[in-house]
N, C-alpha and C positions, 0 to 999 in steps of 0.2 A: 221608214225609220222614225225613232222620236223624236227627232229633231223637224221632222217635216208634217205630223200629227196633226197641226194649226191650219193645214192646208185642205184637209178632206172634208167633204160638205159634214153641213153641219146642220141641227137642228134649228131654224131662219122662224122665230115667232113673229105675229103677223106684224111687228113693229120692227121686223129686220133684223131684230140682235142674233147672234151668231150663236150657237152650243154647242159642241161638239160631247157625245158620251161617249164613254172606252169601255171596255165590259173584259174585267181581268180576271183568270182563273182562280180557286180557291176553294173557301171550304163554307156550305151551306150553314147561314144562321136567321132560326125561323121567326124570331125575335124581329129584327132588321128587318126582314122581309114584310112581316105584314104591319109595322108601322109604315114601310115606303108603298105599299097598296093603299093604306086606307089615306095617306094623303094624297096619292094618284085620283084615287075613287072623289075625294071632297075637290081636286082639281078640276076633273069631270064633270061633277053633279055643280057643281058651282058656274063654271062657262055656260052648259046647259041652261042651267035655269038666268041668268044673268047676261047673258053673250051682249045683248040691245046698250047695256050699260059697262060691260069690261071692254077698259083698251088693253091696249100691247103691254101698258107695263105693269097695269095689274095682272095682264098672264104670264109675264115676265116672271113679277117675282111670287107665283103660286110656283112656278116650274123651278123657280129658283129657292122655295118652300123644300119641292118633292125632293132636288136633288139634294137639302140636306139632311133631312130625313133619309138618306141612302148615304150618310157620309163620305159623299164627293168631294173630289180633292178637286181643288182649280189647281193645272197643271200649266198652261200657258194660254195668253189672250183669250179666248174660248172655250177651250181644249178643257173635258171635264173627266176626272178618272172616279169611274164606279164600281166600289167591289163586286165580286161576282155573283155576290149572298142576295145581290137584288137583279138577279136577272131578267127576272118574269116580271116587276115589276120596272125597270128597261123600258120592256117590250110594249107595256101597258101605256106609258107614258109616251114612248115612240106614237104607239098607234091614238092617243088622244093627241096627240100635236099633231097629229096628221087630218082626224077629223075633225079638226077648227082650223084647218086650211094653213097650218106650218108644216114645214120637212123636220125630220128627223132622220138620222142615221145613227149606226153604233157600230164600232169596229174594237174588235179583239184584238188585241194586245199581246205579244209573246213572253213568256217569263225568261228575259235576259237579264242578264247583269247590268244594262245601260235604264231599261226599263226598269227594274228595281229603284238604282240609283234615283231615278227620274221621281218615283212615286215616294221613296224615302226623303227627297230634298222637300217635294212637297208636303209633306206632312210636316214634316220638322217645321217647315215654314206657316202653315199654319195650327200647327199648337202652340209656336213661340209667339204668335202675332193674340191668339187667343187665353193662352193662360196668364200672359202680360198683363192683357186687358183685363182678365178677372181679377187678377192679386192686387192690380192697382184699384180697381172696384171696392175691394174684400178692406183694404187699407186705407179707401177715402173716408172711413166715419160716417159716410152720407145714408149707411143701411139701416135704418131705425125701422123699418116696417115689416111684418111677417112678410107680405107680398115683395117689398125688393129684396128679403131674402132667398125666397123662392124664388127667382127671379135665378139669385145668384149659384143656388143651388140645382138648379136646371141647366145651366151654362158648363159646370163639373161636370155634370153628369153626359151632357153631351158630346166634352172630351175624353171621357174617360172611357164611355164607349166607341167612340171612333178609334182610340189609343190600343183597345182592347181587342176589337174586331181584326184591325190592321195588324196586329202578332200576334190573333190565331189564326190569319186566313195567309198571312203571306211571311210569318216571322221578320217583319219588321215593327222595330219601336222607334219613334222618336226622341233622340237626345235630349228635346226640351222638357219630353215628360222624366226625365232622370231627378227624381225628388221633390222637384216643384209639384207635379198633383197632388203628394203626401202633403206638402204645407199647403197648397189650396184647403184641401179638407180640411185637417188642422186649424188653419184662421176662418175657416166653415164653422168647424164647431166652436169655436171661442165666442162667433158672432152670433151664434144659434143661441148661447146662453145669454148675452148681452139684448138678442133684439125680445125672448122671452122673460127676462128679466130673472131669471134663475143662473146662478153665480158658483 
């Protein structure tokens, strides 16, 4: 059940932390796909050539890199939910935490209505937690530079493809994105004229 999910092994990086990946049905976007390969592949080539000088938490957070780049939902303690659009690249990241001597597993997921629930609370929860954090960004005054615009404009762009992928692969939308990403963009482009200085 979902509620017991937290309990199946998990992917144990060599510094112990726990990850669990879910691998849920849906619909193929190739987009997604080979941006979560090519940061598999740089997660890869980078342990490889560096392994002497990487600890656990800089492979921590490459792996916690890949899984956003696959716009993974954290679902509980561990427990990570990954659309299906990145299967192969799952698979890829499985078998590179295995050849730098961490476990990995990935377990399928059923399309139920409790599971739905599960993956829609989590989303809602982190767009609410993330477009907060931008508006408040967008609204501190503090963006004076092309670079923390882009910045800011990269962090949209990463919700609105998770927002996007998630209600074409499973027809779910999050409530938080109900108009707040229109006024992201919106106070995007007011700040795009203010930080270019064209009015």
């Amino acid at each position: 059940t979902v509620a017991n999910l937290h309990f199946f092994p998990a992917v144990v990086t060599p510094g112990g932390e726990r990850l669990l990946m879910n691998v849920f049905s849906g619909i193929s976007d190739a987009a997604v796909e080979r941006k979560a390969r090519a940061i598999i592949a740089e997660l890869e080539s980078a342990y490889l050539l560096r392994k002497s000088t990487l600890d656990a938490a800089k492979v921590r957070g490459m792996v916690r890199d890949a899984l956003r780049g696959m716009h993974a939902l954290p679902i509980k303690d561990s427990v990570q939910f990954i659309p299906i659009v990145n299967e192969k690249s799952v698979k890829e990241l499985a078998g590179v935490l295995r050849a730098i001597g961490a476990s990995a597993f990935t377990i399928p997921i059923g399309d139920a209505s409790d599971q739905m629930a599960m993956i829609t609370q989590a989303l809602d929860q982190r767009n609410t937690q993330q477009i907060d954090e931008l508006l408040g960004d967008i609204g501190s005054g503090k963006v004076t530079t092309l670079r923390s615009y882009t910045a800011l404009l990269t962090r949209f762009g990463e919700i609105s493809k998770r927002s996007d992928l998630y209600q074409k692969s499973y027809n779910i939308r999050s409530a938080a994105d109900a108009g707040r990403l229109a006024a992201a963009q919106q106070m995007l482009l007011e700040l795009s004229k203010q930080v270019s200085g064209t009015r």
